[in-house]
Phi, psi and omega in degrees: 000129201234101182292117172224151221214117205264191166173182177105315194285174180170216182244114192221161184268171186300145183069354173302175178241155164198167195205102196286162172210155188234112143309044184313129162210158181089343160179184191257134204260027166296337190294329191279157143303166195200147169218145162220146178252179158187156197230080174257168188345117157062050197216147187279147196287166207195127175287123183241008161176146171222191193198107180289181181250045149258032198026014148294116190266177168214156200247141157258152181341318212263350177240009194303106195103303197273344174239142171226119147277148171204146181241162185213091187295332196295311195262005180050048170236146164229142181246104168257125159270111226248095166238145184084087181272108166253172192297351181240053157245002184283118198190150183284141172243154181256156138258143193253161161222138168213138188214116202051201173280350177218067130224136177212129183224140195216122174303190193269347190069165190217092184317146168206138188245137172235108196284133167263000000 
């Protein structure tokens, strides 16, 4: 059982840099798929990088360069670092956990507004 707890977000200029944290308690996220999503305005929520728990990570296109996942199992956090922040990154992001096929777990999210 996996508590996960976002932080990070806010209000940012177009080119900015931010740097997201995912927060685990109730158990250790070595075991997990590590994820961040992210849901914006009238739009289906979209994986936009995850990190399996061989720290291979993957990207989707549109954050490709520009974003890096990382995870720190010692310390049960995953991290995305988020640069050249453009406005249509603007969106609530979730961070995810998955383990086999029936643990699924997702924090409360965390806006992020990207201003032009």
């Amino acid at each position: 059982q996996l508590q996960l707890v976002e932080s990070g977000g806010g209000l940012f200029q177009a080119g900015a840099s931010l740097r997201l944290s995912c927060a685990a308690s109730g158990g250790r996220i070595a075991p997990y798929a590590m994820g961040w999503f992210r849901q914006g305005l009238g739009k289906a929520r979209q994986m936009v990088a995850s990190i399996d728990t061989g720290r291979t990570p993957y990207y989707a296109e549109p954050v490709k360069g520009r974003f890096t996942v990382s995870r720190d199992n010692a310390e049960n956090k995953v991290y995305l670092q988020m640069n050249n922040l453009k406005p249509e990154d603007t969106a609530v992001y979730y961070c995810g956990a998955r383990r086999g096929s029936d643990q699924n777990y997702w924090g409360q999210g965390t806006q992020v507004t990207v201003s032009s």
